[in-house]
C-alpha positions as semicolon CSV with decimal commas, in nm:
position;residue;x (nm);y (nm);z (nm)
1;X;9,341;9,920;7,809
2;X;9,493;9,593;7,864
3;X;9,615;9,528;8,228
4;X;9,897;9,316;8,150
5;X;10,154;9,325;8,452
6;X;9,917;9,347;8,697
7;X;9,915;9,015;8,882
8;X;9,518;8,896;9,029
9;X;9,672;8,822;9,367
10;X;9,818;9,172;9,440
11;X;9,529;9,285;9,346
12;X;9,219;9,073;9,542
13;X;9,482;9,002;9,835
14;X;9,296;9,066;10,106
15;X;9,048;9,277;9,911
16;X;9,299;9,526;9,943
17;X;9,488;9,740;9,671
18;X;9,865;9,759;9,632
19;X;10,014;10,016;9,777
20;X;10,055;10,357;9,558
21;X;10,446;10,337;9,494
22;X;10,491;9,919;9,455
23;X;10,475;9,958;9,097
24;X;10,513;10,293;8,853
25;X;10,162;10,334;8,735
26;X;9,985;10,504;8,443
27;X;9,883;10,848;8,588
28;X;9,561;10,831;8,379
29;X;9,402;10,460;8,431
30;X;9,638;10,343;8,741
31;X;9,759;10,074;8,508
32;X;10,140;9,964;8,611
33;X;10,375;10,059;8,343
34;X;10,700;9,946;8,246
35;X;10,902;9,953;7,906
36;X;10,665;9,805;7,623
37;X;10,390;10,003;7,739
38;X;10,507;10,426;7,802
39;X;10,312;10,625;7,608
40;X;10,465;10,863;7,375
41;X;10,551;11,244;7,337
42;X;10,496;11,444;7,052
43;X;10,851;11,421;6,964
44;X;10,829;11,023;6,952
45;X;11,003;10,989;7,269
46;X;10,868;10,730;7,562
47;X;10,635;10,946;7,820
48;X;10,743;10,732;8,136
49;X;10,376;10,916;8,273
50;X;10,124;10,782;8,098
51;X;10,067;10,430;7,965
52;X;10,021;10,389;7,542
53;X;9,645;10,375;7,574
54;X;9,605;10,642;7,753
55;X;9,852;10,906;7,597
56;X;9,979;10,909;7,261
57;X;10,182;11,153;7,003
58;X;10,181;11,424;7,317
59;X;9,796;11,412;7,364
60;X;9,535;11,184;7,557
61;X;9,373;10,965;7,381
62;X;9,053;11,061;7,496
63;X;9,024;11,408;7,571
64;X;8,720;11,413;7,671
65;X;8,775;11,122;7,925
66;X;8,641;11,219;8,312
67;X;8,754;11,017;8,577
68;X;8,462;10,896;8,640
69;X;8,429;10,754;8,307
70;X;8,752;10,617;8,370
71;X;8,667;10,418;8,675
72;X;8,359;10,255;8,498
73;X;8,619;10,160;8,251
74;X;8,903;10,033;8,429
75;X;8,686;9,833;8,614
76;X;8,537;9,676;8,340
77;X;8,839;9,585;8,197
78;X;8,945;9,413;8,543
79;X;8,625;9,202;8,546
80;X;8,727;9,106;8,203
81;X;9,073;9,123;8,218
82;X;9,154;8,937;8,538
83;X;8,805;8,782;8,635
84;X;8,752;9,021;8,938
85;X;8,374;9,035;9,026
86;X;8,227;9,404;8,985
87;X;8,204;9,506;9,359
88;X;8,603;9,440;9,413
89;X;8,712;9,524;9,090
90;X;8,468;9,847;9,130
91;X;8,635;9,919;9,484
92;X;8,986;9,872;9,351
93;X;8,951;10,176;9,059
94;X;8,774;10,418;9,357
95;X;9,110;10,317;9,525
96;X;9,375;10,386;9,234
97;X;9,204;10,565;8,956
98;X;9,162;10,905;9,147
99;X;9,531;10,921;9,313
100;X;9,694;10,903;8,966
101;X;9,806;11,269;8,872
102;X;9,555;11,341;8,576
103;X;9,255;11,333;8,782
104;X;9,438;11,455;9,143
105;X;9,389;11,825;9,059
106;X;8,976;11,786;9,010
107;X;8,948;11,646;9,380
């Protein structure tokens, strides 16, 4: 799940994440989203919910994703992604990864 769009120094700024409604985000992975990168329906249409990783043809791509497993892998992909060291990249998915609407119900 690339994290394209996101910019390192919104991010890290003041180890401090961006707030919530800066930026329309993936309600699976927290990832900002933005035309290139909706997911789709079943009906082909753009899903302006859910990012193209995360959601495609109607369905998540991983059904069997938790959030927990989420967090563990959006904040690998930040360390990789964006160069983040694990305890602020880490810190930064605790922050967005459970607010985004898939995952708000189980809390």
């Amino acid at each position: 799940m690339p994290l394209r769009g996101i910019l390192k120094d919104e991010l890290v700024d003041s180890g401090r994440a961006p707030k919530m409604d800066e930026k329309a985000r993936c309600q699976s992975c927290g990832m900002p989203i933005h035309v290139g990168n909706f997911g789709t329906n079943a009906s082909g249409s753009m899903n302006f919910e859910y990012c193209n990783i995360c959601f495609q043809k109607g369905a998540f791509t991983d059904m069997d994703m938790t959030c927990a497993n989420m967090i563990k892998q959006t904040t690998s992909r930040m360390i990789q992604e964006l160069g983040m060291n694990e305890q602020e990249a880490h810190e930064l998915a605790i922050e967005i990864v459970p607010r985004m609407k898939r995952w708000r119900q189980r809390f």
